[in-house]
C-alpha positions, 0 to 999 in steps of 0.5 A: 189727262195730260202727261207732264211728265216731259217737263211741260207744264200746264196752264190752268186760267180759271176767271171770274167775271165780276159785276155789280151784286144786285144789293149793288145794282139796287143801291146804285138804281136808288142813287140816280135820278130819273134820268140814269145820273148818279147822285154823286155826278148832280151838282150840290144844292144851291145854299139855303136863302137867307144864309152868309152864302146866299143872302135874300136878294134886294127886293125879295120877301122872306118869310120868319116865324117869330113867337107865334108871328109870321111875317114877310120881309123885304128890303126895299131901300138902301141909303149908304154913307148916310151920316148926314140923313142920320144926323138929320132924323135927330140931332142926338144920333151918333156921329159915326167915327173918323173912317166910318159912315152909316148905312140905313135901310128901309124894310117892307113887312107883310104881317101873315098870320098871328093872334087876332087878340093883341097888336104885334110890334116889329123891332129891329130884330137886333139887326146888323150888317156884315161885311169882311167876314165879321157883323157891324152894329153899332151904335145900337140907340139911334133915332131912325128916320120917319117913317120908323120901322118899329114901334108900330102896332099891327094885327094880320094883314097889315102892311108896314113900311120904315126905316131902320136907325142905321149902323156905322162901318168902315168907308171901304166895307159900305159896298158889300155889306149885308143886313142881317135882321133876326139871323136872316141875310139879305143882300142890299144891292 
């Protein structure tokens, strides 16, 4: 034993070198990838298509599941500042306001699966367009061009194509505005 009785004084370093638990070791293994990255260092995923953030691009079809119908859609056409082409499908359209003009749009739909028994009808899906962080959409009775893209009776396996009636929206915001069809985002350019 040391004598400290000559005013030494003695020095004791007790470490402890510490390391992952294997709880820790564990977690940390189910994190990773097959490649040793962590969970946290991967880049988060790209928003979910159809979204404001990432909207179906122009000419993609997307799939919607409406009351026991399926059916792809797809934007195919795009007419923007159109007043005079939805003047001219009927000549009680709206004219759009001082500032405004209209975008109309030509849709696709592929009709999957459904009842064999009954037609199903498209509708316009209650459609708008959004642009500066708001939705567009009126006026809501216009005429649409020919060929229409509602009232058409279709059963599987048919293929549709037609023009939407059109809505107005300010001359500036004609460029990046997006359809909204059933809570769906499609891009138009």
């Amino acid at each position: 034993m040391a004598d400290l009785s000559s005013g030494s004084s003695l020095i004791i370093l007790i470490g402890v070198v510490a390391g992952p638990s294997k709880k820790q070791e564990t977690a940390a293994v189910a994190a990773s990838d097959d490649k040793g990255v962590s969970a946290a260092a991967r880049p988060a995923p790209a928003a979910k298509v159809g979204t404001r953030q990432n909207p179906v691009p122009l000419g993609d079809g997307y799939t919607i599941e409406d009351r026991g119908h399926r059916y792809e859609l797809t934007v195919l056409q795009v007419e923007r500042r159109a007043s005079q082409l939805v003047r001219s499908a009927n000549q009680f359209n709206t004219v759009a306001p001082a500032g405004n003009d209209y975008i109309t749009v030509k849709l696709g739909m592929s009709y999957l699966t459904g009842p064999e028994s009954a037609p199903f009808t498209p509708t316009d899906g209650g459609y708008t367009f959004y642009a500066a962080n708001q939705k567009w959409g009126a006026p809501s009775t216009n005429v649409a061009r020919t060929p229409g893209f509602t009232k058409q009776d279709l059963f599987p396996g048919a293929k549709h194509e037609g023009w939407l009636g059109g809505r107005y929206l300010p001359n500036e915001l004609q460029d990046e505005a997006v359809l909204v069809y059933q809570d769906v985002f499609f891009a138009l350019d």
